[in-house]
C-alpha positions as CSV (number, residue, x, y, z in Angstrom):
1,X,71.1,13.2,30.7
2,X,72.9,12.7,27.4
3,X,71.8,15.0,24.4
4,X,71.4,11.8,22.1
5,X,68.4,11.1,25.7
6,X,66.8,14.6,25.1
7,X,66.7,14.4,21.5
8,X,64.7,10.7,21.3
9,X,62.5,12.2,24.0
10,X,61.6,15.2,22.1
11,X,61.0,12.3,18.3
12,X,58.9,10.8,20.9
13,X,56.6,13.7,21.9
14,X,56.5,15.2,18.2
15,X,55.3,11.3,17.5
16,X,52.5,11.2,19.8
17,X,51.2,15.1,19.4
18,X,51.1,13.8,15.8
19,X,49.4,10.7,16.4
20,X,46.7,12.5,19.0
21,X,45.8,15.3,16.4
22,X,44.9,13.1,13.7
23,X,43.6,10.8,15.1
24,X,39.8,12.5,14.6
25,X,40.5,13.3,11.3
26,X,40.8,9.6,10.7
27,X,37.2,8.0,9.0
28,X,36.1,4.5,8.5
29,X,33.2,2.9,6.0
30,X,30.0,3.5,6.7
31,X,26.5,3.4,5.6
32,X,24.3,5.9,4.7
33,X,22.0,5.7,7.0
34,X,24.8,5.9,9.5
35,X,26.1,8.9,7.8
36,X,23.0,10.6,8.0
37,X,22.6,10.1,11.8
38,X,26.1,11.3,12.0
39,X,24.9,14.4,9.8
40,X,22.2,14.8,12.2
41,X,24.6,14.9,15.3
42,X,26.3,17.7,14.2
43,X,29.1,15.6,13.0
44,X,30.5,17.2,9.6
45,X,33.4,16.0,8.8
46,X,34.1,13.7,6.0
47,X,32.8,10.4,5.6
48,X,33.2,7.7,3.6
49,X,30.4,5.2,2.2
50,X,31.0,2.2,0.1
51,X,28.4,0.7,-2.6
52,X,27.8,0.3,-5.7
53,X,25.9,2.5,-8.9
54,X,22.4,1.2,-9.5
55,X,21.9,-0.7,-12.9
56,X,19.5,-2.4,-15.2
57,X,18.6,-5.7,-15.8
58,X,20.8,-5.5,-18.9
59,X,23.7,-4.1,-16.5
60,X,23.2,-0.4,-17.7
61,X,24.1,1.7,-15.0
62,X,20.9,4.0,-14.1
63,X,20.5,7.5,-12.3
64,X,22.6,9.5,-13.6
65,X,22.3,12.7,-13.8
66,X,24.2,15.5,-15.7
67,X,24.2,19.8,-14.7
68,X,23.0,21.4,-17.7
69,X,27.1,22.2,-18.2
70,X,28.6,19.6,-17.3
71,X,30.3,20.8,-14.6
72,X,28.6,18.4,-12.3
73,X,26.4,15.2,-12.1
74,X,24.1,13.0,-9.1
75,X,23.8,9.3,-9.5
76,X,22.2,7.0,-7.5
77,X,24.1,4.5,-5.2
78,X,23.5,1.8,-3.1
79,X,25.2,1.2,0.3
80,X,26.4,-2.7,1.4
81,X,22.4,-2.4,2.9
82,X,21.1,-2.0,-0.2
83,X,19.7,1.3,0.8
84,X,19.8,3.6,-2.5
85,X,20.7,7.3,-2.4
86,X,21.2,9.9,-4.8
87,X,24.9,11.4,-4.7
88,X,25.7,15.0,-6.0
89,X,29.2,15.4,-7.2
90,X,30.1,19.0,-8.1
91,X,32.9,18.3,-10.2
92,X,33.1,16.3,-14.0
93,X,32.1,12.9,-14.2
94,X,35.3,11.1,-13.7
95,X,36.6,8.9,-16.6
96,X,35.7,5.1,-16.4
97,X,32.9,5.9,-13.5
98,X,30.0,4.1,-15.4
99,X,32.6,1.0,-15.4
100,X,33.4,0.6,-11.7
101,X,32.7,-2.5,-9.6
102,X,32.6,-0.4,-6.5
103,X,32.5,3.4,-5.3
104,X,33.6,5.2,-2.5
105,X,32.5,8.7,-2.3
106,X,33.9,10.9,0.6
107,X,31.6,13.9,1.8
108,X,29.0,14.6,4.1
109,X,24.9,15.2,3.9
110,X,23.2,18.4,2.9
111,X,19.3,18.7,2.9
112,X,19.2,15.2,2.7
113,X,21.4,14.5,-0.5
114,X,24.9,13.2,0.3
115,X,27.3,15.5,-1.3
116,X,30.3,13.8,-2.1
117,X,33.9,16.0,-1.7
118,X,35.9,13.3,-3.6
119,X,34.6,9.4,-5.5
120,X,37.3,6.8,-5.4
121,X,36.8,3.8,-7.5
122,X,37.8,0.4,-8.0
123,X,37.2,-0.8,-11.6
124,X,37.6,-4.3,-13.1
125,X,40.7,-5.3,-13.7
126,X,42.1,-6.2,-17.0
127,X,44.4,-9.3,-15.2
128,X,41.5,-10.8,-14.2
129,X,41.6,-14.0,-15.4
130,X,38.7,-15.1,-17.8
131,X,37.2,-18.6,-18.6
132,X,36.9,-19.9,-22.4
133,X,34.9,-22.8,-23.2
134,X,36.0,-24.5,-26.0
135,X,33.3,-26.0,-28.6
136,X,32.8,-29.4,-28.8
């Protein structure tokens, strides 16, 4: 067998080893509820949940929470079931949060609150395109 053989052999085993050991880390969108059966199974790795931050009728977002220092904050989200649950985050509020469309926190449950490692969010753009009405 040629060396040039051995060598794609071996690309191809470091490949697949790679593929096979992260392949459990991997995580898709959820709910909460389904996180919280996962929580319940013993599973506790990260997990990701998509939804949105409870508002107002006036569009206020509601629920949040700030630590006495804060250091930390909870709000209160709501999952593409509309199911609303408070989120701890125990780091700073991150900048534009009370402006995002959508939030994706990444974390797990503890005593019932999801704790959330990391939020990710998607805010509105500013090349969305807006309509003007003209007077007549």
């Amino acid at each position: 067998m040629k060396k040039t053989h051995i060598i794609g052999i071996g690309i191809i085993a470091v490949a697949i080893f790679v593929i096979v050991s992260t392949a459990d880390d991997a995580s898709s969108y959820v709910t909460f509820e389904e996180a919280y059966d996962m929580a319940q199974n013993g599973k506790d790795k990260s997990i990701h949940v998509v939804g949105e931050l409870t508002k107002n009728v006036q569009g206020e977002v509601t629920g949040i929470a700030h630590s006495p220092d804060r250091l930390s904050f909870s709000f209160v989200m709501v999952d593409e079931n509309d199911q609303k649950q408070e989120v701890r985050y125990h780091e700073p509020m991150p900048t534009d949060f009370m402006k995002s469309e959508k939030v994706v926190v990444i974390g797990s449950y503890h005593n019932n609150v999801f704790v959330a490692d990391k939020i990710l969010m998607k805010c509105p753009s500013k090349y969305q395109e807006t309509t003007v009405s003209a007077g007549v």
